[in-house]
C-alpha positions as CSV (number, residue, x, y, z in Angstrom):
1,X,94.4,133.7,110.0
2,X,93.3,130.9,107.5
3,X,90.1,130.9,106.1
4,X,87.0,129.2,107.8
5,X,86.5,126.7,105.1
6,X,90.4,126.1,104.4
7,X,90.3,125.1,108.1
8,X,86.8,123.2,107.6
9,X,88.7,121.3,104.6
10,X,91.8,120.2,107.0
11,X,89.8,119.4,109.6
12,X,88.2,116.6,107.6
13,X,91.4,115.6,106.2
14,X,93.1,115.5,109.8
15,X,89.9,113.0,110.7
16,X,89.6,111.3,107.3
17,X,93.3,110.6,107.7
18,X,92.8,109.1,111.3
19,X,91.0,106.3,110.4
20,X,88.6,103.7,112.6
21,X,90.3,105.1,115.7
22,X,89.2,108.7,115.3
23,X,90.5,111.5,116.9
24,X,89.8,113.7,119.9
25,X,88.1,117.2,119.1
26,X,90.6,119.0,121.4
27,X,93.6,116.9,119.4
28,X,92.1,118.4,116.5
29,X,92.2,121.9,116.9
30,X,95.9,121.5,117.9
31,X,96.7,120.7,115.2
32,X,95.1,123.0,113.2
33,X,96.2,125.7,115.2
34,X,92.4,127.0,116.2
35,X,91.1,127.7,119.6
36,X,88.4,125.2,121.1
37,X,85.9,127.5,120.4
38,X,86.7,127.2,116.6
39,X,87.8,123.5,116.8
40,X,84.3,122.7,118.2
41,X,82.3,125.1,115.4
42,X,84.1,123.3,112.4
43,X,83.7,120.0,114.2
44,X,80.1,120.8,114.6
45,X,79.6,122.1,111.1
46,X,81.2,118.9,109.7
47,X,78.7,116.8,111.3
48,X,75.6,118.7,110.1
49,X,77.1,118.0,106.4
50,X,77.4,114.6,107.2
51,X,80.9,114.1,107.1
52,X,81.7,113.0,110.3
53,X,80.4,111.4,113.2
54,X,80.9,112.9,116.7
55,X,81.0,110.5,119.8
56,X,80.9,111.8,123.5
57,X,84.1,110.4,125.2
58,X,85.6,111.1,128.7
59,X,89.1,111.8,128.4
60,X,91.3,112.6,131.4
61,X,88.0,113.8,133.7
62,X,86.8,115.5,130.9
63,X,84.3,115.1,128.3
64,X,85.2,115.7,125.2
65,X,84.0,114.0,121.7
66,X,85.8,112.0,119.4
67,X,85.6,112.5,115.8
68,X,85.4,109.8,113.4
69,X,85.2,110.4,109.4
70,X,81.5,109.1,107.9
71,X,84.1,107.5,105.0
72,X,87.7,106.8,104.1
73,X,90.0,107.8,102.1
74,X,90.0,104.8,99.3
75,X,93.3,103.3,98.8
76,X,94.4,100.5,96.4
77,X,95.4,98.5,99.4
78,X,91.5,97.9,100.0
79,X,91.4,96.0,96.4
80,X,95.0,94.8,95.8
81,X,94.2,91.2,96.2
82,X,91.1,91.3,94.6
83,X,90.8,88.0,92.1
84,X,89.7,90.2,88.8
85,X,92.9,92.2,88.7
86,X,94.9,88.9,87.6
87,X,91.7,87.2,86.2
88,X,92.6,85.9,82.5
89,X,89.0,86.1,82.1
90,X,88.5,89.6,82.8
91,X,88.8,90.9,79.4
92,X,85.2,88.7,78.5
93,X,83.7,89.1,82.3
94,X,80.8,91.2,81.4
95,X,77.1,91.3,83.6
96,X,75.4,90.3,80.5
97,X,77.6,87.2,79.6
98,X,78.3,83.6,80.8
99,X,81.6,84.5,82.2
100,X,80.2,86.9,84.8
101,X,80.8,88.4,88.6
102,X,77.7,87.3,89.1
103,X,78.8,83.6,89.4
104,X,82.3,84.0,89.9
105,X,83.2,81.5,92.2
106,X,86.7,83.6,92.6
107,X,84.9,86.6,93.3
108,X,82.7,85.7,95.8
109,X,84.8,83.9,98.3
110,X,87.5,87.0,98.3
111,X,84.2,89.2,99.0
112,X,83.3,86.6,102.0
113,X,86.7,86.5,103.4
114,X,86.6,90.2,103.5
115,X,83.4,89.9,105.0
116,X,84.4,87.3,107.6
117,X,87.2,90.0,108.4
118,X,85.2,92.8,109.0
119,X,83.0,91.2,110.9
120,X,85.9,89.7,113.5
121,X,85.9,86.5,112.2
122,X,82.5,85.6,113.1
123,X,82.4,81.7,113.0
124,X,86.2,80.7,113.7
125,X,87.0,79.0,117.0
């Protein structure tokens, strides 16, 4: 039988690997090949650490919770199209100079486009 925090650790991979939709606690311990009792103990523990956020769901009659992860995994998808990665200012863009991502024109409207994303195109018709 696998440790308690080896299973702690792929529990919050399994959920940190679902993304925005989250998964169900009893899909969870499934997987990891717990019973509920331990599925809902690590789930539990993970959200006193404050690395997940349970949400009470009814699924099939029952409730259950839904586990989402507090944060992703980063990915170089999330910055690929950032403006600074082909910038041929970059090597001067410094806080302190002229030339700055302070004022970058560039910069800011990718950041506001990401923002308008996020928040479902608030503002389009």
């Amino acid at each position: 039988m696998p440790k308690r925090n080896d299973l702690e650790q792929k529990a919050l991979q399994f959920v940190m690997n679902t993304g925005f939709e989250g998964v169900l606690q009893s899909e969870l311990w499934r997987n990891l090949g717990a019973s509920s009792r331990e599925g809902s103990r690590i789930s539990i523990k993970l959200e006193n650490k404050g690395l997940i956020r349970r949400a009470k769901e009814l699924c099939d009659g029952r409730w259950t919770y839904r586990l989402y992860p507090k944060r992703l995994p980063a990915s170089i998808e999330s910055i690929s199209d950032c403006p600074c990665l082909m910038c041929q200012d970059n090597p001067r863009c410094d806080p302190s100079s002229t030339i700055s991502p302070k004022n970058c024109e560039r910069l800011t409207d990718w950041i506001l486009l990401i923002a308008k994303g996020e928040s479902g195109a608030v503002g389009d018709s």
